[in-house]
MDAnalysis code that builds the backbone (N, CA, C; Angstrom):
import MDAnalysis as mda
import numpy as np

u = mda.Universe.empty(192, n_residues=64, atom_resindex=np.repeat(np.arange(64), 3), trajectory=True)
u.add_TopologyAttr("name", ["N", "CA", "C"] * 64)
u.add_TopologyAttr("resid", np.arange(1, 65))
u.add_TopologyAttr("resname", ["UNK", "UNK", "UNK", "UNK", "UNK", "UNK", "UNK", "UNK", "UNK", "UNK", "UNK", "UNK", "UNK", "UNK", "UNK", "UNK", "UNK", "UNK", "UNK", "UNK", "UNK", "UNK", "UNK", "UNK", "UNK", "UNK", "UNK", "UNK", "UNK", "UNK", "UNK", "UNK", "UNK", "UNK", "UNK", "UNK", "UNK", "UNK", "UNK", "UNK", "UNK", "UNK", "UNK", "UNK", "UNK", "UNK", "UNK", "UNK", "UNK", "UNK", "UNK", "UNK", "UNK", "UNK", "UNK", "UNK", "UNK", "UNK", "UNK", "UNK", "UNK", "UNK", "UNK", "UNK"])
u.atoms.positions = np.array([
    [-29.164, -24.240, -8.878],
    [-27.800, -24.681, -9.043],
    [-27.811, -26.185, -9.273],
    [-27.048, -26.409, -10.152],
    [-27.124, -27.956, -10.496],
    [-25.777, -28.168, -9.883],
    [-26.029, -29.710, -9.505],
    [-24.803, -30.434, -8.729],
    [-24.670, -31.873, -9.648],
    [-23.582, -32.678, -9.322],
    [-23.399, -33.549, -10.002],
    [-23.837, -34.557, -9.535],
    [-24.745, -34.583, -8.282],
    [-25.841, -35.616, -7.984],
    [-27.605, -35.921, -9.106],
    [-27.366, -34.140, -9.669],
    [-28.691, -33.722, -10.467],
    [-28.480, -34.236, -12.235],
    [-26.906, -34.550, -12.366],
    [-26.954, -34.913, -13.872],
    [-27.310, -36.395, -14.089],
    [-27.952, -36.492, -15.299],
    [-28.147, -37.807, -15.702],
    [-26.430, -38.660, -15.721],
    [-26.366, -40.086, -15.175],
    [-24.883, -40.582, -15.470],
    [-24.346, -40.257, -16.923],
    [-24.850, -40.201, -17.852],
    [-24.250, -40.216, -19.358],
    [-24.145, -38.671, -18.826],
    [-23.873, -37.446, -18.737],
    [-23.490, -35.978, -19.003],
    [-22.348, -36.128, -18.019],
    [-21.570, -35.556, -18.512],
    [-19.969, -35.106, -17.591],
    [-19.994, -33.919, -16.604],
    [-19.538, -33.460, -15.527],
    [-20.216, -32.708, -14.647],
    [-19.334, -31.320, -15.268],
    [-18.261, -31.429, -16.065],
    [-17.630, -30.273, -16.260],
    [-17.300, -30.284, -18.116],
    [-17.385, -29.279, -18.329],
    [-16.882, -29.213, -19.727],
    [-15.584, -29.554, -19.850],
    [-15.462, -30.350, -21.019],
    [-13.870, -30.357, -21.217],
    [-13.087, -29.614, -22.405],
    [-12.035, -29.246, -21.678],
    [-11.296, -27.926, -22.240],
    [-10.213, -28.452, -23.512],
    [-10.323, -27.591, -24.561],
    [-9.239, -28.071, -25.716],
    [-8.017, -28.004, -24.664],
    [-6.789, -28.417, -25.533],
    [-5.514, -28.266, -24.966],
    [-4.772, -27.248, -25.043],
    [-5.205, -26.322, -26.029],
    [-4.913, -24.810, -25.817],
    [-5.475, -24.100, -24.486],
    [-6.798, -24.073, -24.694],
    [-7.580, -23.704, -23.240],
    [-7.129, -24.030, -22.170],
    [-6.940, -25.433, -21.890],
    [-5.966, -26.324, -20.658],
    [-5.118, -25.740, -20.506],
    [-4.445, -25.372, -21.229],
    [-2.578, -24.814, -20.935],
    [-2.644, -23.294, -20.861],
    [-3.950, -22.676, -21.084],
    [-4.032, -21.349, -20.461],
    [-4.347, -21.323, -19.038],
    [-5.573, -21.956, -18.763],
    [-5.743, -22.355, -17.446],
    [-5.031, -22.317, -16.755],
    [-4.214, -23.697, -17.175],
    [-2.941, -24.235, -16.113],
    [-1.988, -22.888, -16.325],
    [-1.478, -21.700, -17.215],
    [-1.071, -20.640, -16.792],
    [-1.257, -20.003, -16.118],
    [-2.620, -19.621, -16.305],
    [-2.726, -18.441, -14.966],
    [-3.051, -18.851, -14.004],
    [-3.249, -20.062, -13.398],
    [-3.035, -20.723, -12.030],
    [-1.311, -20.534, -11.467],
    [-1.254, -21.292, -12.443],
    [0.547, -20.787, -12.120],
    [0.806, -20.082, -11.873],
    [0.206, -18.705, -12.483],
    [0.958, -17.299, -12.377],
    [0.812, -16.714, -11.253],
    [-0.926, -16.760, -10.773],
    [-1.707, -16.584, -9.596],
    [-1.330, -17.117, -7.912],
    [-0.689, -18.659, -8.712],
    [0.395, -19.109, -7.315],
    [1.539, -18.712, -7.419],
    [2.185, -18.055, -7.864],
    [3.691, -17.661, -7.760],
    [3.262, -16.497, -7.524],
    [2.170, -15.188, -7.786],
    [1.884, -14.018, -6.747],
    [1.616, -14.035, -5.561],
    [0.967, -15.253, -4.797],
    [0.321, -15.656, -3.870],
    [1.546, -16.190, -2.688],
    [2.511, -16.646, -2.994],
    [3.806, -16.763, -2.699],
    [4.278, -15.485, -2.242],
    [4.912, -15.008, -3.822],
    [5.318, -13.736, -3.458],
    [4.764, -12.811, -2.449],
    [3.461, -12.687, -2.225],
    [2.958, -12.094, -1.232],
    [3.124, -12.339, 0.241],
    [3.346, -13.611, 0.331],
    [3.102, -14.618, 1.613],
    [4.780, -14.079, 1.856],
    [5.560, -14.388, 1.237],
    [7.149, -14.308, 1.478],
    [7.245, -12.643, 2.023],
    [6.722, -11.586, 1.007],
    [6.640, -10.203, 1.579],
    [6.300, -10.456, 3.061],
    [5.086, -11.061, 3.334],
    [4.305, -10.387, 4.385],
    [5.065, -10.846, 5.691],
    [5.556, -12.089, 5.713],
    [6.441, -12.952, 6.940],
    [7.861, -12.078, 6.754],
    [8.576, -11.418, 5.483],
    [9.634, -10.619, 5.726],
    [9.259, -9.512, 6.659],
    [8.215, -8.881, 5.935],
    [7.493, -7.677, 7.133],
    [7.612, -7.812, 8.106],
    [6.944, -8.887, 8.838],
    [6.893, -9.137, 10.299],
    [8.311, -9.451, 11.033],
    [8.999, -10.245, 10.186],
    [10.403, -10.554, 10.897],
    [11.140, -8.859, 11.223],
    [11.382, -8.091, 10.237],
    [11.667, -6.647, 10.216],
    [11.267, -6.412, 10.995],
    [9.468, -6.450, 11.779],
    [9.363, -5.534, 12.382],
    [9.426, -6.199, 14.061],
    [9.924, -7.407, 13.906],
    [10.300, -7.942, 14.950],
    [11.724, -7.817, 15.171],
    [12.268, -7.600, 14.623],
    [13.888, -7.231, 14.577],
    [13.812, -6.185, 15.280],
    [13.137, -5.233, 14.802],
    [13.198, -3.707, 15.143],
    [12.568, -3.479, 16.104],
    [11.768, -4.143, 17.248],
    [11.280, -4.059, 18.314],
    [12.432, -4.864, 19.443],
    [12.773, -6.011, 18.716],
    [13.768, -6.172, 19.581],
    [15.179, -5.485, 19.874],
    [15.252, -5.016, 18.619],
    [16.604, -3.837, 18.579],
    [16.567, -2.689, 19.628],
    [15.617, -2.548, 19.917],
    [15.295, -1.282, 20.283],
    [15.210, -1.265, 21.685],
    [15.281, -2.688, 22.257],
    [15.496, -2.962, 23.830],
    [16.692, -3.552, 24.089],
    [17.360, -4.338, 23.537],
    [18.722, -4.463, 23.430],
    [19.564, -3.405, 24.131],
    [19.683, -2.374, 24.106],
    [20.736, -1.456, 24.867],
    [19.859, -1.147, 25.866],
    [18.967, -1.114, 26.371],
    [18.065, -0.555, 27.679],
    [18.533, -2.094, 28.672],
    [18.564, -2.763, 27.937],
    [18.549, -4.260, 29.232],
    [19.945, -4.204, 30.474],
    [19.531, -4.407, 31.485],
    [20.514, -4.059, 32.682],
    [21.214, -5.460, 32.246],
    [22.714, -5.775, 32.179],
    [23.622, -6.356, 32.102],
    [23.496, -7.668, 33.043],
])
C-alpha cells in the first residue's frame, strides 16, 4: 500500500477528477447523505413510538 509519505514530492497523492466526474461524485455523496439521514430520522421516530407506547400502556395502571 502506498501512502503519501512513499510518493516522490512532484506526484499528487490523488488523481484529479474532470468536472464532470467531480459533480458525479459530489452527487452520489449527496444522495448517500440524504439516505443516511433519512434512515437516522426513521430509526429515532421508531424508538420515540415505541417509547410512547410503553409509556401509554402504564398510564391507566398508575394509582392516582
Amino acid at each position: 500500500m502506498t501512502t503519501t509519505s512513499d510518493l516522490p514530492d512532484n506526484e499528487p497523492a490523488a488523481e484529479t477528477l474532470s468536472p464532470a466526474a467531480e459533480a458525479e461524485r459530489k452527487r452520489r455523496q449527496r444522495s448517500r447523505s440524504i439516505a443516511i439521514a433519512l434512515i437516522l430520522v426513521a430509526v429515532v421516530g421508531i424508538f420515540y413510538a415505541i417509547t410512547i407506547v410503553q409509556i401509554g400502556g402504564t398510564i391507566g395502571t398508575r394509582p392516582l
